[in-house]
N, C-alpha and C positions, 0 to 999 in steps of 0.2 A: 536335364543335361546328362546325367547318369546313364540315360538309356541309350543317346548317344554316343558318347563314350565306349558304352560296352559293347554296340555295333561295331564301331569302328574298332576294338580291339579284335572284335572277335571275325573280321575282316581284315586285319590287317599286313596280309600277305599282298593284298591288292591299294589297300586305302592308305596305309602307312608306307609301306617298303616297295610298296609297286609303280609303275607310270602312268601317268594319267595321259590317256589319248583325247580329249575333250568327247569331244561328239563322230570323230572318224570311224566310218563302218555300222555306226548305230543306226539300227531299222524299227521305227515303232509302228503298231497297227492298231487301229479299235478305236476309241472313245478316249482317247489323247490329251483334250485340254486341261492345259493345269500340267502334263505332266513333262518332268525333264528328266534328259538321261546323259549320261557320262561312259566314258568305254574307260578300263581299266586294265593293265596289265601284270602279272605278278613275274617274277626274275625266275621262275619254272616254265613260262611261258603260257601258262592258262590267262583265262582271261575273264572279265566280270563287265557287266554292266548294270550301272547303281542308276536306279528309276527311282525319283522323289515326284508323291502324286501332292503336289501343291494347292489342288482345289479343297472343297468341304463334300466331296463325293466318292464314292468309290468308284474306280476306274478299272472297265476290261479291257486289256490290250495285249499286245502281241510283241515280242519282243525276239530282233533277229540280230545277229553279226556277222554282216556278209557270207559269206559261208561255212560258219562257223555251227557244229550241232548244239542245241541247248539242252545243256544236261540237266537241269531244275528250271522248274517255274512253277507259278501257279499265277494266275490272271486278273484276279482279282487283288488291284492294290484298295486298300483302305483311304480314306481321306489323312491329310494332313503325312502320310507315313513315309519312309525307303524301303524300296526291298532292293537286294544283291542278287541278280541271276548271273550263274557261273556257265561258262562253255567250254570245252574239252576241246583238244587242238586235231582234233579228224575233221576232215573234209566230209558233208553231206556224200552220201551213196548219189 
């Protein structure tokens, strides 16, 4: 529960104080099952989407926001885990 917590503190510009979009805009790709995603917005206007891989597998996938650039990822979620990929408010070139 702890680790939780500390995720969500330490996200909490988007998870706490931000607006949750449910699933609006979110674009997943890859090897999917198992995995849910949420679109997230912070009061700066940045934006996040919290991917939870809910199978016992590690999942590669691809993760888009309409036309939004992705500033971090990395593709490889872990089983059971979240990760928070963040996107910066430019438009793709």
């Amino acid at each position: 529960m702890k680790r939780v917590c500390d995720f969500q503190r330490k996200y909490s510009k988007y998870l706490i104080a931000g607006e949750f979009l449910d699933t609006v805009g979110v674009e997943l790709s890859g090897d999917t099952k198992g995995v849910a995603a949420t679109h997230w917005k912070a009061s700066d206007s940045s934006e996040a989407v919290l991917v939870w891989n809910t199978s016992n597998s590690s999942r590669n996938i691809a993760v888009a926001l309409g036309g939004k650039h992705l500033s971090a990822c990395e593709k490889a979620i872990e089983p059971n885990s979240l990760r928070l990929y963040t996107f910066n408010n430019a438009e793709e070139p």
